[in-house]
N, C-alpha and C positions, 0 to 999 in steps of 0.2 A: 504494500500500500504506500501512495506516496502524500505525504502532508501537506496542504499548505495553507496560506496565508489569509483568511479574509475579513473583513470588516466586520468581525464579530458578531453579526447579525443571526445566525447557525447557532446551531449546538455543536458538539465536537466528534459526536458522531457522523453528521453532513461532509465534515472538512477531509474525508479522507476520496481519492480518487482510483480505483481498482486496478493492478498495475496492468491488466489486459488493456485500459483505455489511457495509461501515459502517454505513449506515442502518439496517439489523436491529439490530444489536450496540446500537447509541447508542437504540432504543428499545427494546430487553431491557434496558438498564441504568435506561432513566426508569421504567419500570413495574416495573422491582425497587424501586429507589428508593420510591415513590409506593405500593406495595402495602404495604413492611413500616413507613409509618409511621399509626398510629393514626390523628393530624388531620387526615387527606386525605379530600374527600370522597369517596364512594364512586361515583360519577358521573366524578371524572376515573380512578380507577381503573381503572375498567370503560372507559373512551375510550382512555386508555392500549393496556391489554391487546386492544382490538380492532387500534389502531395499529402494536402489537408483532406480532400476526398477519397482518396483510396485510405488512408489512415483511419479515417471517421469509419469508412463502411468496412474496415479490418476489424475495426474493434467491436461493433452493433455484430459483426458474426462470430466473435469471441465471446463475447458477453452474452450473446442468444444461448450459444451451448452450452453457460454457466450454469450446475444445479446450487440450489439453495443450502441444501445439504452439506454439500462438501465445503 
C-alpha cells in the first residue's frame, strides 16, 4: 500500500492507495503535471495521456480480479 498526503478531510483509512493502482495514480499525476503547463511540448503531452490510459485500464483489470478475501 502506498500513503499519502491529503488535506485531512478522510479518515486514514481512505489515505491508502492499493499498490495494483500506483502506476495509474503516478501517471494521472505526470500528465496532470505536463498538461497544465504551457512549455510542454505537445507531443509529450499526448505520450503522456496515452501512458495515463493504458495504466488506468491496467489497473481497473487488476483491481476487477481482486477478491475481498484475500
Amino acid at each position: 500500500m502506498l500513503d499519502y498526503i491529503s488535506d485531512s478531510l478522510g479518515t486514514e483509512d481512505e489515505m491508502r492507495v492499493h499498490k495494483l493502482a500506483e502506476e495509474a495514480m503516478y501517471r494521472c499525476i505526470a500528465y496532470a503535471i505536463a498538461a497544465s503547463k504551457i512549455t510542454t511540448p505537445e507531443y509529450v503531452v499526448q505520450r503522456l495521456k496515452k501512458e495515463r490510459f493504458a495504466a488506468v485500464r491496467t489497473a481497473k483489470l487488476r483491481l476487477s480480479n481482486l477478491k475481498l478475501e484475500e
